[in-house]
N, C-alpha and C positions, 0 to 999 in steps of 0.2 A: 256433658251429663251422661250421653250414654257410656264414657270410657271408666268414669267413676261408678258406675251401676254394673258394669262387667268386672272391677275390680272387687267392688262391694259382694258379688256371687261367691268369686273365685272365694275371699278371703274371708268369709261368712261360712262357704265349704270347709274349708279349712279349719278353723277353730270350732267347728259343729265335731269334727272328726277327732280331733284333741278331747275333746269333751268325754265321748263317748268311749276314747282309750281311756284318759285317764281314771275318769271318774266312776264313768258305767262298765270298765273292764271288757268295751267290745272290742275285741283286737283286728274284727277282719273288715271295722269300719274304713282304713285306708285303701284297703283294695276293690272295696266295694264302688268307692268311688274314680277312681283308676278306671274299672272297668265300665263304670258308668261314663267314663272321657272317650276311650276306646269305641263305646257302641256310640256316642254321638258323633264321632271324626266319622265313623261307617255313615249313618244316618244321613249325615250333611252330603256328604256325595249322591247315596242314593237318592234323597231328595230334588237335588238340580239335576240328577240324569233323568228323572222322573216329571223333568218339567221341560225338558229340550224338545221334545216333541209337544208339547202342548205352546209352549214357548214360539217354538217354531211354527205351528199352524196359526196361532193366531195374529203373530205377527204380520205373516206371511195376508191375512185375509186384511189386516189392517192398512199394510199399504195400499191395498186395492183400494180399500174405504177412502183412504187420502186422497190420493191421485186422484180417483172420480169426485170430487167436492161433494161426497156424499157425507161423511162426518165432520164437515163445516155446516151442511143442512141441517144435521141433528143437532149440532150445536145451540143454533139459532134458539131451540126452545129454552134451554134453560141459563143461557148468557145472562141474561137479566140480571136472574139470581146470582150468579156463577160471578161477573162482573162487582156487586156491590161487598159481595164474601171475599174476593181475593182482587182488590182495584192493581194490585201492581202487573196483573195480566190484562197488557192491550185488549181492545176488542178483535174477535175473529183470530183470535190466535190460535192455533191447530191444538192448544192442553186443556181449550175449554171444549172441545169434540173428545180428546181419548178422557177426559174427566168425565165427562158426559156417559158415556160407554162403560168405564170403572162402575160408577152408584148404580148404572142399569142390573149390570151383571150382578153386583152384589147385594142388591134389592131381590133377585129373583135366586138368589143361592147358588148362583150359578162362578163356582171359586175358578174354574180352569180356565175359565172366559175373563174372571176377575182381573186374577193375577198379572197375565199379561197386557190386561189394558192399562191397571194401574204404573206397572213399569213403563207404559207408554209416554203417560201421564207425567210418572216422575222427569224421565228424560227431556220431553216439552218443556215442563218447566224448568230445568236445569238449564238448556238455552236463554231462559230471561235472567238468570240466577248472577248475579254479577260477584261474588263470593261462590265459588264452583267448590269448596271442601264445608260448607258449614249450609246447610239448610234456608231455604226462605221462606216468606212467612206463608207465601200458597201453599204451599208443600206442607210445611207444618200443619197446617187445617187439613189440607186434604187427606195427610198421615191421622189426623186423630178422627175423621170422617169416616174413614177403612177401617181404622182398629174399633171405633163404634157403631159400625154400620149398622140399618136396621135389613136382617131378612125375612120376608116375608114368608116365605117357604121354609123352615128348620125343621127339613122332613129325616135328617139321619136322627134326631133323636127322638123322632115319633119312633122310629123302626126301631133304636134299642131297649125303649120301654114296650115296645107290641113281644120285641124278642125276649124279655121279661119278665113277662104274663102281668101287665098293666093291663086292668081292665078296661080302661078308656085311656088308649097312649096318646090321644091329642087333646086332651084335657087340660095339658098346663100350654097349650097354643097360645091363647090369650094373655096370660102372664108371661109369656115372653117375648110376646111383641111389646108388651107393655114395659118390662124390663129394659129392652135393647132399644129402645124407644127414650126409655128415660138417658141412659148411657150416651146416646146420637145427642140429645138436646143439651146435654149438662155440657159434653164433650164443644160442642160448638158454640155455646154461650161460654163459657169459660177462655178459648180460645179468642173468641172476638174479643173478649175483654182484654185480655194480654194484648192482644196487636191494635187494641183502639179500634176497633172496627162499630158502627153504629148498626145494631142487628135488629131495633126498631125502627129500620127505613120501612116504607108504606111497602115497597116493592117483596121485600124479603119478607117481610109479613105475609103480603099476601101467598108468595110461592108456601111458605110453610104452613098457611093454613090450609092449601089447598092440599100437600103433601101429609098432614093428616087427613084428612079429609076423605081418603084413596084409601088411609091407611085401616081408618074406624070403619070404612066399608067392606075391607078385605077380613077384617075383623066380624064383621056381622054375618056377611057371608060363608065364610068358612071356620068359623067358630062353631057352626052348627052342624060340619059333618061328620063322618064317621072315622076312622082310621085310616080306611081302605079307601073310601071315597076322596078324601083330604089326600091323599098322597096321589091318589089317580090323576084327579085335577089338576096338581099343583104342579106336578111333574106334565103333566100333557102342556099347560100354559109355558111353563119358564122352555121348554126343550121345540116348543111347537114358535116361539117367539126367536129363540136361537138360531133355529135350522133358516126362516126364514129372513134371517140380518143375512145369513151367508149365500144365499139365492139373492137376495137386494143390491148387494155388495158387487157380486160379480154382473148380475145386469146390468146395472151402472159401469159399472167397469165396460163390457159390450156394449153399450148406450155412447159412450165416450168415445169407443175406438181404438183402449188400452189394450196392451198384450199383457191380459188376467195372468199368465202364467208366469213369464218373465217378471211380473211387479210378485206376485207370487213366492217366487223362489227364493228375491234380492229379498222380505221381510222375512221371509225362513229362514236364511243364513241369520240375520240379525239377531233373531230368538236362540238358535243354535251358538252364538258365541256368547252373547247375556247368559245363558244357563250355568255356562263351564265358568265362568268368572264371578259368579254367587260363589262360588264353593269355599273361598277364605273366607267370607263373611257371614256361611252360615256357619259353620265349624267354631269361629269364632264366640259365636251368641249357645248355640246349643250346646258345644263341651261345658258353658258354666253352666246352665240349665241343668244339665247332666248333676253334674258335680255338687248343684246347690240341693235337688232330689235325692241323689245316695246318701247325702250326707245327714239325710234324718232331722233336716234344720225344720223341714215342714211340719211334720210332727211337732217337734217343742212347741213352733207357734201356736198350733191348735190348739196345745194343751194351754198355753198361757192364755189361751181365748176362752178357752170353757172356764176355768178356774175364774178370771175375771168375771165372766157374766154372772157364775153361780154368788161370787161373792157381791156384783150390786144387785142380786135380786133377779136375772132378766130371765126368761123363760130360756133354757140352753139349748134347745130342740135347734138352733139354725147353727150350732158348731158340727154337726156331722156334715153339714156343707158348704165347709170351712177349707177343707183340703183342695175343694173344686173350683172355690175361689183365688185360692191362694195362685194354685197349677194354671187355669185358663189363661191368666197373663204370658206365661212362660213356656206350655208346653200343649199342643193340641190334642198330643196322642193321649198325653199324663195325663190332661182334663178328662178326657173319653173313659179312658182307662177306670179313672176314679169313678166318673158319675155310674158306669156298668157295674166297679165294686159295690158302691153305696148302692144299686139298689140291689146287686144279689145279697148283701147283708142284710138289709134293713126291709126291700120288700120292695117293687115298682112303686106301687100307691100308698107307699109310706110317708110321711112327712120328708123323713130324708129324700130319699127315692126321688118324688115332685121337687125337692128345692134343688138338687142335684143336677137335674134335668132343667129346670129353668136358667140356672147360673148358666149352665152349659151353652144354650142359649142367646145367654146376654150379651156377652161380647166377644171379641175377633180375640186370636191368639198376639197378644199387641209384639211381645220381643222380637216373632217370629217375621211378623208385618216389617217392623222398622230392622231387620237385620236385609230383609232381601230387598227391599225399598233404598234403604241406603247403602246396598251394595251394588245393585243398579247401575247408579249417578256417583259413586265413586264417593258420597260423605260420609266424612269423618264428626264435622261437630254438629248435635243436634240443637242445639240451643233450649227453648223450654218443649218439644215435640213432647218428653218422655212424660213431662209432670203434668202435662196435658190430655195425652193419651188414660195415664194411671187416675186422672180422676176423672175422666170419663168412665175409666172400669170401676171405677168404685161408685159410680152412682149407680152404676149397672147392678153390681154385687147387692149394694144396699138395698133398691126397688128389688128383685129380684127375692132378696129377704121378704119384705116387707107383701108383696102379692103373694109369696106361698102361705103367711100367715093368714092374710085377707080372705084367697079363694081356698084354702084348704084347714085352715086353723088350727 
């Protein structure tokens, strides 16, 4: 799937690029996109060299965490769940702890802590993986969990709507919890269905009621504050929770008797060659990224979305964040990028503006997820990861519509 979806890019660039020579007489559409391959081949490097030190320390704290059976401790709470979503992972197996660790980090927005767990994650499970080039089906779930995750904290686009002049930049807070929210449940109901998995057990019920539960409270409580206050908090909990995993980690580790430094080092190197070995497979995924952006393909589809909705009637106000939709699957920066254009065009507290910023929101950058995920663990065949993933962004996309209409009209 994914090989046919990286050809589908490339060769979608391509006759976007035809188009516009022949038809539209753009002649510098070829080089535009050239250079759009060029600054992604740059990109991809500095992106894994920009992850070797992050790579490396938290690997590096992770093996501490191992050795001391302290991330089989944390395991413990959410196995339950964790065991009836993914059965072909034994009990107490060391990917129900870095899984554990992954949704913590990426619940609290905390991507540098993310990133490296979830590579942990993968790896574990790749040890159960009895087909080591083609995907299984934990992985699979737990790939479309990442790309749908819900954050509770999406304090960088309160900051690019304060930066502005949104008069109340945590305003659309609650619509995209509620977005990213809807994205996680679609994403993982859709998923159990594909693998047969029964998501009406009493046990997974209850965990997910309880997981909302936490969630409508995080929602009552900090729905109500202020810009300033909302980022204080938020940023003092997830950074004040962080600091102390890594004080836990290594007292355990001393509580044990390990030599914290030497376990240390040997999960540093580990992070430090994972980094340098992403770099073909991110290159891979973002030069068509690149190439399917220069080529102006995003554009036509916009326009064929406006034209369609104005012709059944539908109110067209949610095609200006259309471009934000299309981009967040494929590019993190290009998402950003856009939602910052859309509102210096249009206004922060403009309808664009708020749905721009919610989309933004909704879900994970999914291509960018499964390109370093399965460059990781060395897969090649994703089996149905991608058509998984994608229609969890699109419930994302959809609610995400549907509450800017709700709370902003």
């Amino acid at each position: 799937m994914l090989q046919r979806i990286w050809l589908f890019f490339i060769l979608s660039a391509f006759i976007a690029c035809l188009y516009q020579f022949v038809i539209l007489g753009n002649a510098t559409s070829f080089s535009e996109v050239m250079g759009a391959v060029n600054s992604m081949a740059k990109l991809s490097v500095e992106i894994a060299i920009g992850l070797v030190g992050v790579l490396a320390f938290w690997l590096g704290m992770f093996e501490i965490a191992e050795r001391s059976s302290l991330i089989s401790k944390l395991s413990r709470l959410v196995e339950p769940f964790l065991r009836r979503l993914m059965p072909d992972i034994p009990p107490s197996h060391p990917a129900i702890g870095s899984i554990t660790m992954n949704m913590s980090a990426n619940v609290l927005g905390l991507d540098n802590a993310a990133t490296p767990f979830g590579i942990k994650a993968m790896q574990d499970m790749q040890s159960l993986n009895p087909l080591k080039d083609t995907l299984s089906n934990p992985q699979i779930l737990f790939l479309v969990l990442n790309t749908s995750s819900v954050t509770l904290f999406p304090i960088a686009v309160f900051l690019y709507r304060a930066e502005q002049g949104a008069a109340q930049p945590t305003d659309v807070f609650i619509p995209i919890l509620l977005a990213t929210s809807a994205s996680t449940l679609v994403g993982l109901l859709v998923t159990c269905w594909v693998q047969r998995i029964n998501v009406f057990n009493h046990v997974v019920l209850l965990y997910l009621a309880g997981i909302f539960s936490v969630l409508a409270a995080v929602i009552l409580y900090f729905g109500q504050l202020s810009a300033a206050l909302l980022a204080e908090q938020s940023s003092l909990v997830a950074n004040f929770l962080l600091l102390s995993f890594i004080v836990v980690v290594l007292l355990a580790g001393w509580r044990k008797k390990l030599d914290c430094y030497e376990l240390f080092i040997q999960g540093a190197k580990k992070g430090f060659e994972l980094a340098i070995s992403l770099i073909p497979y991110l290159i891979a995924m973002l030069f068509a990224i690149g190439m399917l952006r220069a080529s102006g393909l995003l554009d036509l589809v916009m326009d064929g979305v406006a034209f369609v909705a104005t012709l059944v009637g539908l109110d067209p106000r949610f095609v200006d964040g259309i471009p934000n939709a299309l981009m967040k699957p494929l590019s993190g920066s290009g998402a950003r990028a856009m939602m910052i254009e859309t509102m210096q065009h249009h206004g922060a507290d403009s309808f664009a503006g708020r749905l721009a910023s919610i989309l933004q929101g909704s879900t994970e950058t999914t291509f960018y997820v499964l390109a370093v995920y399965l460059g990781a663990v060395g897969i090649k065949h994703s089996r149905h990861a991608v058509a998984c993933c994608l229609t969890a962004d699109l419930a994302g996309i959809v609610t995400a519509i549907a509450v800017t209409y709700w709370f902003f009209g």
